[in-house]
C-alpha positions as CSV (number, residue, x, y, z in Angstrom):
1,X,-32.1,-101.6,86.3
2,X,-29.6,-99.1,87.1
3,X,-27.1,-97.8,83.7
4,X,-24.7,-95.0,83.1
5,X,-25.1,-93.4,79.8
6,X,-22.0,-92.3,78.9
7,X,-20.7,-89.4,76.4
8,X,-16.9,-89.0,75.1
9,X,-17.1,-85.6,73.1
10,X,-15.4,-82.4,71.8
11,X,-16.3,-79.2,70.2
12,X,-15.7,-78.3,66.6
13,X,-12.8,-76.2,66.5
14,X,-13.3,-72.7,67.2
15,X,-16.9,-73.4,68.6
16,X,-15.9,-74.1,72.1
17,X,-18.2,-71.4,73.8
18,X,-21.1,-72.4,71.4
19,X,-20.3,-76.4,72.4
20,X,-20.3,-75.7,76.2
21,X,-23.3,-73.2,76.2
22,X,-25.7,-76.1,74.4
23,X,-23.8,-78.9,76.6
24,X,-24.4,-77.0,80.0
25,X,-27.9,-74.8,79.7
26,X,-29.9,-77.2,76.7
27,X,-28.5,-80.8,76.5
28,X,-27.8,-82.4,79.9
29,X,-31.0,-80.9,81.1
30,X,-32.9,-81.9,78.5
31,X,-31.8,-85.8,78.5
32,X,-31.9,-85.5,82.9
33,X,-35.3,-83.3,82.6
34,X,-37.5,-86.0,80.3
35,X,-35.8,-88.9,80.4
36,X,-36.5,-90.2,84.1
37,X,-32.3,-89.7,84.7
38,X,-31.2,-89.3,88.2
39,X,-28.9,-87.1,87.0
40,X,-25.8,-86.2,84.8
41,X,-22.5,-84.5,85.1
42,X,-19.8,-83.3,82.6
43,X,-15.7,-83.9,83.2
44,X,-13.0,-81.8,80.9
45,X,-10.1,-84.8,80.7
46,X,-7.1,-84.4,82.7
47,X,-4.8,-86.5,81.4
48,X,-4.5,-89.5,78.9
49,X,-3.3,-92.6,80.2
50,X,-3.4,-95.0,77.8
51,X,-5.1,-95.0,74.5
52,X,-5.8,-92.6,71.7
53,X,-8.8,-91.1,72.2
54,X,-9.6,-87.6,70.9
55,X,-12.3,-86.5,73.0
56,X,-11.7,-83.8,76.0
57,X,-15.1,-84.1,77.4
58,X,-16.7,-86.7,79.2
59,X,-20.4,-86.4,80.0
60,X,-21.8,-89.6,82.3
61,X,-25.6,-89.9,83.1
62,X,-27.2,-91.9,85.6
63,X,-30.2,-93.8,84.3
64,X,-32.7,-95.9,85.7
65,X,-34.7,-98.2,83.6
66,X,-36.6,-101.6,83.2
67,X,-35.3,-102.4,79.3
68,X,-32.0,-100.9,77.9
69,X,-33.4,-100.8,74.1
70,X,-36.6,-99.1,75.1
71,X,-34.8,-96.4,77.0
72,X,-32.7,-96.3,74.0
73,X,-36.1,-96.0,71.5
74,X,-37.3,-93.4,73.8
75,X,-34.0,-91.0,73.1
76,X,-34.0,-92.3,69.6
77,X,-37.6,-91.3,69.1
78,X,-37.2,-87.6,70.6
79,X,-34.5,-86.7,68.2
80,X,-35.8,-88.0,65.3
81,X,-39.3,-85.5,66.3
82,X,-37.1,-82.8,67.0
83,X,-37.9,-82.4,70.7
84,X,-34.2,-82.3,71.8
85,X,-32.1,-79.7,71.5
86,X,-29.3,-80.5,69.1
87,X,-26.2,-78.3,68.4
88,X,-23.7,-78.4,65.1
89,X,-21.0,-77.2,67.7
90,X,-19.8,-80.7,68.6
91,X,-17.3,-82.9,66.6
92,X,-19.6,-85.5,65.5
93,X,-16.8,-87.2,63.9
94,X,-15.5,-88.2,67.0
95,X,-18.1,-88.8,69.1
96,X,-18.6,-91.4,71.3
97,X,-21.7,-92.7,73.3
98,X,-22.1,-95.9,74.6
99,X,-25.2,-97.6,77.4
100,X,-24.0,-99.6,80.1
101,X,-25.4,-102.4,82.4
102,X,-24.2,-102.4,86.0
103,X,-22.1,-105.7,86.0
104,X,-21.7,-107.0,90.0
105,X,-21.7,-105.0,93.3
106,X,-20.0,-101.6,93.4
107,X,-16.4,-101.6,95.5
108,X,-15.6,-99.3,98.1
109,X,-13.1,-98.8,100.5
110,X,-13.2,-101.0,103.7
């Protein structure tokens, strides 16, 4: 079953290098690395259209996998042992991560 894990984030204030160093050299290729991901990739937001979200960073990961919550133990499981890397730098008070089920076929242009 094909999902997107998906990541709306930002760095404490002040901590911005910190935040981006873990992001870019520890935590994407830790999750993409041991998780069976096909791969990840980070956006820096643009602009806001609607809403009030106070994130700036958006990381989306393509995941592959049979049952949603066992993928979800799986992550769960490594934190909690202390195999992932995990950084103080980001805004955990804001943080947003969500799993996500492909819903019908994807559209492209004709």
């Amino acid at each position: 079953m094909k999902m997107k894990l998906v990541a709306l984030t930002r760095p404490q204030p002040g901590r911005e290098a910190e935040y981006h160093e873990w992001y870019d050299t520890k935590h994407l290729p830790e999750l993409v690395n041991n998780f069976g991901m096909a791969g990840a990739q980070r956006y820096e937001l643009a602009a806001r259209v609607m809403g009030s979200d106070e994130n700036e960073f958006l990381a989306i990961y393509d995941v592959e996998a049979e049952n949603p919550a066992a993928f979800l133990g799986a992550l769960g499981a490594a934190s909690q042992a202390g195999e992932l890397t995990h950084s103080d730098a980001q805004d955990f008070g804001t943080c947003y991560t969500a799993l996500f089920t492909e819903l019908g076929e994807r559209v492209v242009p004709r």
